[in-house]
C-alpha positions in Angstrom: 94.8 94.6 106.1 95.1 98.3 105.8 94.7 98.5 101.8 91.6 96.1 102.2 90.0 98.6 104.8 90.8 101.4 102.8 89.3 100.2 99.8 86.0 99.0 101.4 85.6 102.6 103.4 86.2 104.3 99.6 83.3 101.7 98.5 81.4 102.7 101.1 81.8 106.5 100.6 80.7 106.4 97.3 77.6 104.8 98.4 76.9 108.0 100.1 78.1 106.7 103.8 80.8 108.0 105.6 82.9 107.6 109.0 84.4 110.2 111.0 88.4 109.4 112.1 87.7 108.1 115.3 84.8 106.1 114.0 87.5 104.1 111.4 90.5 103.8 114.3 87.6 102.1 116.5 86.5 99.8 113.7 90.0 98.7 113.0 91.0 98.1 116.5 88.0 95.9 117.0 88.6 93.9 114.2 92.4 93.0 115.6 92.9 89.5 116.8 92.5 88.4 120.7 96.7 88.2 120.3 96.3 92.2 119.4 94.5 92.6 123.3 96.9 94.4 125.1 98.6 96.6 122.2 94.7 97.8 121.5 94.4 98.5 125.4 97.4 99.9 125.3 96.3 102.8 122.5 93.0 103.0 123.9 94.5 104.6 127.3 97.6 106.2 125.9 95.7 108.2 123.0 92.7 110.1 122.3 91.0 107.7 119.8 89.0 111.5 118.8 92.0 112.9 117.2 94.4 110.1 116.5 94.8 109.8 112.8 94.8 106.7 110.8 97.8 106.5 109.5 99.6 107.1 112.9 97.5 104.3 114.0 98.7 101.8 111.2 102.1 103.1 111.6 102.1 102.0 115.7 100.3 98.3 114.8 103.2 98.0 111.9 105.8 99.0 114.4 104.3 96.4 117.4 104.0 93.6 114.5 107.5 94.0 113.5 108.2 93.5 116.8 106.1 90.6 117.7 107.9 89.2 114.3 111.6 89.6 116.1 110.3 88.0 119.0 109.2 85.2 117.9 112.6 84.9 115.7 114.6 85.3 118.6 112.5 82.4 120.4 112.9 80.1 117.7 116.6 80.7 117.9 116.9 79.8 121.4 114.9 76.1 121.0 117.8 75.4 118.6 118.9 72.2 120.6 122.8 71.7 120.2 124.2 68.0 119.8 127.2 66.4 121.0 129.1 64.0 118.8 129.1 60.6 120.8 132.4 58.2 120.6 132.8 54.5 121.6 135.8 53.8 124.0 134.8 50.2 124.4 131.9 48.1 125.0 131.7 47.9 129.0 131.2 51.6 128.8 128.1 51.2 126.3 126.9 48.6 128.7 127.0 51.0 131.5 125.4 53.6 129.8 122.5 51.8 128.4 121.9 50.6 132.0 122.0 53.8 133.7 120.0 54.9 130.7 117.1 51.9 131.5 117.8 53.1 135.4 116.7 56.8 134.7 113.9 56.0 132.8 112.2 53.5 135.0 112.9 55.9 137.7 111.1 58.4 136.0 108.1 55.8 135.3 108.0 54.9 139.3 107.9 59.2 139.5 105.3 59.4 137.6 103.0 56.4 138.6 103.3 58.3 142.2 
């Protein structure tokens, strides 16, 4: 995102037009997704948009989407479900588990119906 910003500000510029610093770190928090929110709100109190310079500004966004990356790793992790290796003793224990099985789920159909 940052290379295509910096090559239509360089366009721009040689069309005679150019931003000030705090100009450019307003247009590229604006442009951030709604997911961006409270990381932009975030900057906007912490630091003085007048002074902050660009590249510090990329270089927190990097640092918060690294971070947003790991998190959503580590939440994929955890919905890993684990499974249990089923055996069969004999039949009357199938039988009892295919009834308590129907039991549960009607239950939960009666539950729901409420």
């Amino acid at each position: 995102m940052f290379s295509r910003f910096t090559t239509i500000i360089n366009s721009v510029k040689n069309l005679g037009k150019s931003y000030s610093n705090q100009e450019l770190v307003r247009k590229i928090l604006r442009c951030l997704p709604k997911s961006w929110t409270p990381k932009v709100t975030a900057i906007e109190e912490a630091k003085d948009l007048s002074t902050l310079p660009l590249e510090q500004l990329l270089g927190s966004l990097m640092t918060h989407e690294t971070t947003m990356k790991n998190h959503e790793n580590v939440e994929v992790k955890k919905k890993k479900a684990i499974a249990i290796k089923a055996s069969k003793e004999d039949s009357e224990s199938d039988e009892d588990g295919d009834v308590a099985l129907i039991t549960s789920q009607f239950k939960r159909f009666l539950k729901n119906r409420k």
